[in-house]
C-alpha positions in Angstrom: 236.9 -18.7 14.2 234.8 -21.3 16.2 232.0 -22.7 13.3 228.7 -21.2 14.6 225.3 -23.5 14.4 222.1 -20.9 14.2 218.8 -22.7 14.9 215.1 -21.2 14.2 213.3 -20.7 17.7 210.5 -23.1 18.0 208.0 -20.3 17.0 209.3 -19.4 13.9 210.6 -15.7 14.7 214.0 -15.7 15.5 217.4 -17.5 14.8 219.7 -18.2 17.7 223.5 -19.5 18.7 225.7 -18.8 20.9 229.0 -18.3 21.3 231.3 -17.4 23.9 229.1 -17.9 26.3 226.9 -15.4 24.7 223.4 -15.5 23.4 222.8 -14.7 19.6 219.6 -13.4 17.9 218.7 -12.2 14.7 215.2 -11.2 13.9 213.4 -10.1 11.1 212.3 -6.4 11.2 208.6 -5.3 11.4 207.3 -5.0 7.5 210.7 -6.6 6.1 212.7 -3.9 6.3 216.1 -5.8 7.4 217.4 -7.8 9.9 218.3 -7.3 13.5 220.9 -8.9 15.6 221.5 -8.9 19.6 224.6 -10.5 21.3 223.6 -10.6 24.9 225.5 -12.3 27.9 227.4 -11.5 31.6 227.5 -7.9 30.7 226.8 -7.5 27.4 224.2 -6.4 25.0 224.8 -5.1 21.3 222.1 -4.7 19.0 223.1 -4.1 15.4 221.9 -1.5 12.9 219.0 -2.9 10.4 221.1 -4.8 8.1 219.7 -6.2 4.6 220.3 -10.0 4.8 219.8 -12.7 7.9 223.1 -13.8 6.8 224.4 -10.4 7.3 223.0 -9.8 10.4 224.2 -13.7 11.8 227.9 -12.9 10.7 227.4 -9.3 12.2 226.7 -10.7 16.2 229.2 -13.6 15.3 231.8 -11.1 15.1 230.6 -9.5 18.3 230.6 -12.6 20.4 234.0 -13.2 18.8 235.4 -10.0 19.8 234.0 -10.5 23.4 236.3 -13.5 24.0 
């Protein structure tokens, strides 16, 4: 798998990459209750359960975008 480089939106809320062509988020859920990911592109938008960890959630939408390919 292609190695992945998440950066923190300028604003603090988010973590982004992309891969594929493909536009991946992760956010924190309202009152810390988990993490969020969205794989959006041409096409295609998944959003993840609420998963426990960023890390989680990253790996989650970098499987996504590496199933899209």
């Amino acid at each position: 798998m292609t190695a992945v480089t998440w950066e923190r939106t300028a604003d603090r809320a988010a973590w982004r990459a992309s891969l594929n062509g493909l536009l991946l988020t992760v956010t924190r859920l309202t009152g810390g209750d988990g993490w969020r990911a969205v794989v959006e592109g041409q096409g295609v938008t998944e959003r993840s359960a609420p998963l426990p960890t960023r890390v989680r959630a990253q790996r989650w939408a970098e499987n996504r975008a590496g199933a899209a390919s």
